[in-house]
Phi, psi and omega in degrees: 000128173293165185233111202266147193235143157290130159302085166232152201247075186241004141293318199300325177323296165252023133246003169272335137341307179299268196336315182303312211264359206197319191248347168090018164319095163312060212260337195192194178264026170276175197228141174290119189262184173310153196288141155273124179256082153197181200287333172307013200218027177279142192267000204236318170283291176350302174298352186268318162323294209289288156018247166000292192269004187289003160333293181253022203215091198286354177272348216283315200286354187258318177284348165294309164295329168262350151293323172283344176327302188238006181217000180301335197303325202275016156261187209244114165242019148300314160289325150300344153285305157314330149328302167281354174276327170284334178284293198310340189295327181251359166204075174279013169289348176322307208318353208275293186308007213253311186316298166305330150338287189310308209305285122009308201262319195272354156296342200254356175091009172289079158340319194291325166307358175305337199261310164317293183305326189273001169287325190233341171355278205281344181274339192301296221310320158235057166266341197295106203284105161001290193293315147030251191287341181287312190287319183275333174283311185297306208265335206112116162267188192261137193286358189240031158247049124327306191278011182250350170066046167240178190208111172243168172276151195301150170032039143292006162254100193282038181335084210249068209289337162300012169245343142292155172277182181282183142323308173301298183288330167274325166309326153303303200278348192228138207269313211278345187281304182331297181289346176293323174292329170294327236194328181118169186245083200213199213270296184317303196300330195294349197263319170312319190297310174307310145351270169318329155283353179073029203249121188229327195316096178330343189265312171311278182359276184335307200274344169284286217271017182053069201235183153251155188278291182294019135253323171314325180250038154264328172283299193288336161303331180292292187287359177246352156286313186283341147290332190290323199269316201274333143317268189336331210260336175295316193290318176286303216308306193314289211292309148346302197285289163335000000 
């Protein structure tokens, strides 16, 4: 059975600042100022957020599709799936938009969305907004939501990178996307991220970056041999050097 939504705005007060500050969204004259470190400015829930209200909120799915356009590879979407599984129990209209997102990213070869689409898959179809599905029968749908059995119209994702910041500019404006470019988009850049927040506690860690506490404190034994070794080597250079 399709699923008809009221046009209701009940995300934008406070989420479209986020989207602005953290996923770098051309949404208004707000400007991404310096990164936030705290769980609200996690780039995977923010995207998660942005979903969730694209139902109702008609600019979200076309500035979203073009953020996985020029920036999805650098999210962790093993965590994002995980994420959306816990999420769908209290807002399972995600799944619909979320479905297509992925859908979307492993069509451009980000492969790694795969894991996304078998996680919300099989729940989107009854979310799949009537008018659509009506519309994509008439006109044509887009040929790479085929394996999700959902239906959008051929070029209802409006692709804009000019509606995005670059790559450069968000990597200015947001320290965990910055580091993701540095280190890959995994467990490691995000503990770098935690770090850098002044967040060290294995237990803290965990709970920023979406872990088990023994890999956040496998990872953080890791990064404290390799300053620990690079001291040391600082040090002997120095006494040489002497």
């Amino acid at each position: 059975m399709l699923h008809k939504m009221k046009n209701q705005s009940l995300y934008r007060p406070k989420l479209w600042p986020t989207l602005s500050t953290v996923l770098g969204l051309r949404v208004s004259a707000v400007v991404p100022g310096p990164s936030l470190r705290s769980l609200g400015s996690d780039l995977e829930e923010t995207f998660l957020d942005g979903a969730a209200a694209a139902l109702t909120e008609p600019l979200l799915p076309s500035l979203l599709g073009t953020w996985v356009h020029v920036h999805g590879a650098r999210l962790r979407t093993e965590k994002l799936a995980l994420m959306a599984r816990k999420r769908l129990l209290d807002e399972p209209q995600l799944a619909f938009w979320l479905t297509v997102f992925a859908a979307y990213g492993v069509s451009l070869g980000q492969s790694k969305w795969r894991v996304v689409l078998k996680e919300v898959a099989k729940q989107a179809k009854a979310y799949q907004p009537e008018d659509m599905a009506l519309l994509a029968a008439a006109i044509g749908g887009e040929p790479w939501l085929a394996e999700t059995d959902l239906a959008l119209p051929r070029g209802a994702l409006r692709i804009r990178e000019g509606d995005v910041l670059s790559v450069g500019e968000l990597a200015s404006a947001n320290e965990q996307y910055r580091l993701r470019l540095l280190y890959g988009a995994d467990l490691r850049a995000d503990i770098h991220w935690a770090l850098h927040a002044k967040v060290t506690a294995p237990a803290q860690v965990k709970k920023l970056v979406f872990c088990s506490q023994s890999a956040a404190t496998a990872i953080l034994n890791d990064i404290a041999a390799a300053k620990a070794a690079l001291e040391a080597r600082s040090a002997l250079m120095g006494q040489k050097a002497g």
